[in-house]
SELOKOL-29365 format. One record per residue (C-alpha): y negated, x, z; residue in three letters. Coordinates in steps of 0.25 Angstrom, whole numbers, padded with zeros to 4 digits, always signed. Example, Ala and Ser with C-alpha at 12.3 -4.5 7.8 and 13.67 -1.06 7.14 Angstrom:
! SELOKOL-29365
+0018+0049+0031ALA+0004+0055+0029SER
//
This chain:
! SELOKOL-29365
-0077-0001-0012UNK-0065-0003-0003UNK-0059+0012-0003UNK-0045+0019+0005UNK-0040+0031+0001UNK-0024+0031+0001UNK-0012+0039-0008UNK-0006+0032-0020UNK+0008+0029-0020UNK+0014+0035-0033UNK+0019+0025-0045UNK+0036+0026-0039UNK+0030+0018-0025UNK+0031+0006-0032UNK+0047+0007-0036UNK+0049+0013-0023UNK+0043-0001-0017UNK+0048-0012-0028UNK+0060-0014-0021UNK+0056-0013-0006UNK+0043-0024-0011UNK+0056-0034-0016UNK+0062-0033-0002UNK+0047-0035+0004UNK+0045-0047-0003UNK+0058-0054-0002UNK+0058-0050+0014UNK+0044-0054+0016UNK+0040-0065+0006UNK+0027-0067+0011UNK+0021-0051+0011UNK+0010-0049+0000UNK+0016-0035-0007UNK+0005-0025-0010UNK+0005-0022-0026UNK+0012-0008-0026UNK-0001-0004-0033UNK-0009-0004-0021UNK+0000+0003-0013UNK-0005+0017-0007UNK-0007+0024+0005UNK-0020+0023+0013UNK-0026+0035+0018UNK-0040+0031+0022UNK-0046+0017+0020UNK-0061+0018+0018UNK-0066+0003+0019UNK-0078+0004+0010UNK-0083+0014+0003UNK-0097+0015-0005UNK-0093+0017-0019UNK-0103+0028-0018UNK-0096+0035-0008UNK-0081+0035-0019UNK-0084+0049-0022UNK-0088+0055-0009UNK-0072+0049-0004UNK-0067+0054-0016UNK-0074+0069-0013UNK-0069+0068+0001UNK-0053+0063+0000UNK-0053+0078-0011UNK-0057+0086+0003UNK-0047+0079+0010UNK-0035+0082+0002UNK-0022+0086+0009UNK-0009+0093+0003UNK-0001+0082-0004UNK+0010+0076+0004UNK+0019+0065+0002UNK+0022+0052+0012UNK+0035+0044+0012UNK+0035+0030+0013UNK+0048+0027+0021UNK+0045+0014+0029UNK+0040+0000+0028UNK+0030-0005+0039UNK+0023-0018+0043UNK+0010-0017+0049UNK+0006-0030+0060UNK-0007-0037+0062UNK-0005-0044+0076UNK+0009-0043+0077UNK+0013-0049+0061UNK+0016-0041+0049UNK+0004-0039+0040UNK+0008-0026+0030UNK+0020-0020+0025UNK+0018-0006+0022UNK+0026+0007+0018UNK+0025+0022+0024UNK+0030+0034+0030UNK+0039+0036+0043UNK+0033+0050+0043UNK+0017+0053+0039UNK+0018+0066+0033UNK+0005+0075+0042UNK+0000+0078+0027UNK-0005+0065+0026UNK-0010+0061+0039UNK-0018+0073+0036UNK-0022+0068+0023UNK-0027+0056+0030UNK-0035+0062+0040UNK-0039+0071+0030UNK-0046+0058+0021UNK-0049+0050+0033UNK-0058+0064+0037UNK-0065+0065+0023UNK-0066+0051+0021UNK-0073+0048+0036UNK-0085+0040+0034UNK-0084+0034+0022UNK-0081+0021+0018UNK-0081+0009+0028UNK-0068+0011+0036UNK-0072+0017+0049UNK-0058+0015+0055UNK-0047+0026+0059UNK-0034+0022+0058UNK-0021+0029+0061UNK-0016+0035+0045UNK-0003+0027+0044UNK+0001+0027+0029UNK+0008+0015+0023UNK+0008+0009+0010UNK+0004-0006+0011UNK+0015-0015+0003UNK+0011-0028+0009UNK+0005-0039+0017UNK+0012-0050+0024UNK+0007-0063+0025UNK+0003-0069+0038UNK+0014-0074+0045UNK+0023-0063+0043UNK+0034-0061+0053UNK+0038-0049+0058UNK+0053-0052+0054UNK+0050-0055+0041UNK+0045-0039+0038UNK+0056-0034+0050UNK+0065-0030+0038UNK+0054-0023+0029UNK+0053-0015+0041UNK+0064-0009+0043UNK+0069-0008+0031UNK+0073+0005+0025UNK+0061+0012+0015UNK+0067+0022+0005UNK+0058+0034+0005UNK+0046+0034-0004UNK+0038+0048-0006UNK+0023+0046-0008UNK+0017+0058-0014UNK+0005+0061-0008UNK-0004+0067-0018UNK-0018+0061-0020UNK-0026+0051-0013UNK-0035+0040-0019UNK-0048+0034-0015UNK-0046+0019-0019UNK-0054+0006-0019UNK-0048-0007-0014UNK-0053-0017-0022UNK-0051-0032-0015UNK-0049-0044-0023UNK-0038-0054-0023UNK-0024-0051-0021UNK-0022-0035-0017UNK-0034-0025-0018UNK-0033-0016-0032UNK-0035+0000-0027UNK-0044+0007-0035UNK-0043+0023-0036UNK-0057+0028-0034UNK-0052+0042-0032UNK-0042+0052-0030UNK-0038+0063-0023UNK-0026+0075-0026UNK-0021+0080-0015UNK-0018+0095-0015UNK-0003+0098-0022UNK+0008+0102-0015UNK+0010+0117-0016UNK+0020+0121-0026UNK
//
C-alpha cells in the first residue's frame, strides 16, 4: 500500500477554508481544489509499505510520540516546478520546535521501512490545490499575498494512512492511529 503518516485537520478546517476556496477559484479558474477531505499535514511519506509491515509502523509511531502541540496555519504559499506554479498550499509563518521534533522523532522510528529512501527538509503545509499547466505567476500573485486569518490546528494524534489512487483525487484510509501525550493540566 501507498502509506504517509500526517496530523488530521479537525472538522472547523473546512469552515475556516470555504470562503478562502470561493476566492481560489474565482482568482485562479483553472486550479483543481483538493477535496477539503484530504486535507492533512504530512509528517513522513513512506512510499510503499508491505501490508505485513502495518503493524510494526503502527508499534513504531506509539514510541515516537511527543507532547501535544498545536500549529497555526497563517499563510497561503505556491510551491514551483521549473519556475510555474504547481501547488497552492497553507502553513505556518512559525514551526513550533515541538513539531519539528515530532517529525524527527517518526522519521527516526519509521527509518527503514517503506519505500521512500529520501530526506527532505520537514516543511509543513496543507495541500489545497494544483494548477494546471500553464499557470502564470501573476495569476496566484494575489493568493500570495493575501491576508490568512489564523487557524489553530490542534496537534493531538497522528494517523498512519493509506493513499489509494484511482481517478480523480486519491481516497485516504486510516490504518492507524496514534494519541500523543496530553498537555498537562
Amino acid at each position: 500500500m501507498r502509506a504517509f503518516v500526517a496530523i488530521p485537520l479537525p472538522s472547523s478546517f473546512s469552515d475556516w477554508l470555504g470562503p478562502y476556496r470561493t476566492t481560489f477559484a474565482s482568482t485562479v479558474p483553472r486550479l483543481g481544489l483538493v477535496p477539503v477531505v484530504s486535507c492533512h499535514i504530512t509528517l513522513r511519506f513512506l512510499g510503499e509499505l508491505p501490508d505485513e509491515q502495518i503493524d510494526d509502523a503502527a508499534g513504531r509511531l506509539s514510541l515516537a510520540t511527543t507532547p501535544e502541540t498545536s500549529v497555526v496555519l497563517d499563510r497561503f504559499g505556491v510551491f514551483r516546478r521549473d519556475g510555474h506554479p504547481t501547488v497552492l498550499w497553507t502553513g505556518p509563518s512559525f514551526i513550533p520546535p515541538t513539531l519539528t521534533d515530532l517529525a524527527a522523532k517518526i522519521d527516526l522510528s519509521l527509518s527503514g521501512l517503506g519505500s521512500n529512501g529520501r530526506t527532505e527538509r520537514f516543511a509543513p503545509h496543507v495541500t489545497l490545490g494544483r494548477f494546471a499547466p500553464g499557470t502564470r505567476d501573476d495569476e496566484v500573485a494575489a493568493i500570495e499575498a493575501g491576508a490568512v486569518e489564523p487557524f489553530v490546528v490542534p496537534v493531538t494524534d497522528v494517523v498512519l494512512y493509506e493513499s489509494i489512487m484511482g481517478q480523480g483525487h486519491p481516497v485516504y484510509i486510516a490504518r492507524a492511529s496514534v494519541r500523543l501525550v496530553p498537555f498537562a493540566e
